[in-house]
C-alpha positions in Angstrom: -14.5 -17.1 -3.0 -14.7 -16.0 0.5 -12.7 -13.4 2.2 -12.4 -11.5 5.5 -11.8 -8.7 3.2 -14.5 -6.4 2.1 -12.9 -5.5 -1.3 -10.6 -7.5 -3.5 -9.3 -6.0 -6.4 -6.6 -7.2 -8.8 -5.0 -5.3 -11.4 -5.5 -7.4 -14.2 -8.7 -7.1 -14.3 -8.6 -3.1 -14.8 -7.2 -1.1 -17.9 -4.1 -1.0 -16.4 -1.3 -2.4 -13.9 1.3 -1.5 -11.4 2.7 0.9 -11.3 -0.6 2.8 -12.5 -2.3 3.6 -9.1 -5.9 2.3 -10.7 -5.6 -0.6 -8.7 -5.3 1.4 -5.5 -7.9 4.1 -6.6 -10.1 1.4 -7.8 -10.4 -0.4 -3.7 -10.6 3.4 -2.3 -13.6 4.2 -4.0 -15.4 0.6 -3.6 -14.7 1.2 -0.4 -16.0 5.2 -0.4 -13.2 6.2 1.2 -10.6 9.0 -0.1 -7.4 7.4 -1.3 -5.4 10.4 1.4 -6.9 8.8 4.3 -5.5 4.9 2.9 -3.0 2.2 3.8 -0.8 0.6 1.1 0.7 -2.5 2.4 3.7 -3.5 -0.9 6.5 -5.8 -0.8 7.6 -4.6 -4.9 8.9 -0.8 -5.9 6.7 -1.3 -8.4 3.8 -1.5 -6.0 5.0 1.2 -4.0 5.3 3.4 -6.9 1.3 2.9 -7.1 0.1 3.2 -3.5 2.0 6.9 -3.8 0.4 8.1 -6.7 -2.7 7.3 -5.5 -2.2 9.5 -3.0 -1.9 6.9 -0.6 0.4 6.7 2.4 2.9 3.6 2.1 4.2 0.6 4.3 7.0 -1.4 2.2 7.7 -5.3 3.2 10.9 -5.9 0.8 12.2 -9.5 0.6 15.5 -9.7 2.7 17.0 -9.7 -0.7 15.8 -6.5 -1.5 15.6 -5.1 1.8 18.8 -2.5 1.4 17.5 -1.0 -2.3 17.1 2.7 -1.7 14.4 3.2 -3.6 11.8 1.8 -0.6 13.4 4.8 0.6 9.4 6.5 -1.1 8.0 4.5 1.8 6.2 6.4 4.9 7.4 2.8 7.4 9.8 -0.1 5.7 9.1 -3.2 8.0 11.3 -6.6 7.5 7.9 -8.6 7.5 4.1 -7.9 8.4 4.6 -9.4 12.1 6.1 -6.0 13.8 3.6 -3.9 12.6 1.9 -2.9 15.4 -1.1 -0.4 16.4 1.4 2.2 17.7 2.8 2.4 13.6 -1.0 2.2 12.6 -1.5 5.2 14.6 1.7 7.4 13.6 0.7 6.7 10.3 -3.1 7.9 10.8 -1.6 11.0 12.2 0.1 11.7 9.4 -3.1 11.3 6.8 -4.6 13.7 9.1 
């Protein structure tokens, strides 16, 4: 399988699933980085539920449908698709694992 990723990680091969942050925690320390100073990218609750408690800032991509439930509210940026996000964002968000 090739990638132009330099980890890939899925939760079913680990212990446990979403909304368990082992997934998340899992990548960070592959990638010997702290899980503080990571991006989650997470178009579920479920999944957003995980990238926070692994301590991990959080960037929700809902499905229109489900673009208006309050609870992507946990989010640190709620974007309606991956296509706005810009450096600027990536930035502000850095700041703010700082």
């Amino acid at each position: 399988l090739q990638t132009p990723f330099s980890v890939v990680q899925s939760a079913a091969d680990l212990p446990y699933s979403k909304p368990h942050p082992l997934v998340y925690l899992t990548v960070a320390e592959k990638l010997g980085v702290a899980p503080r100073e990571c991006l989650g990218f997470e178009d579920s609750v479920i999944g957003l539920i995980a990238v926070k408690a692994a301590s991990m800032k959080a960037v929700a991509v809902p499905s229109a449908l489900n673009a208006k439930d309050p609870r992507y509210a946990i989010a640190d940026l709620t974007l309606p698709s991956l296509v706005p996000f810009s450096s600027d964002q990536l930035a502000a968000l850095d700041h703010q694992l700082l």
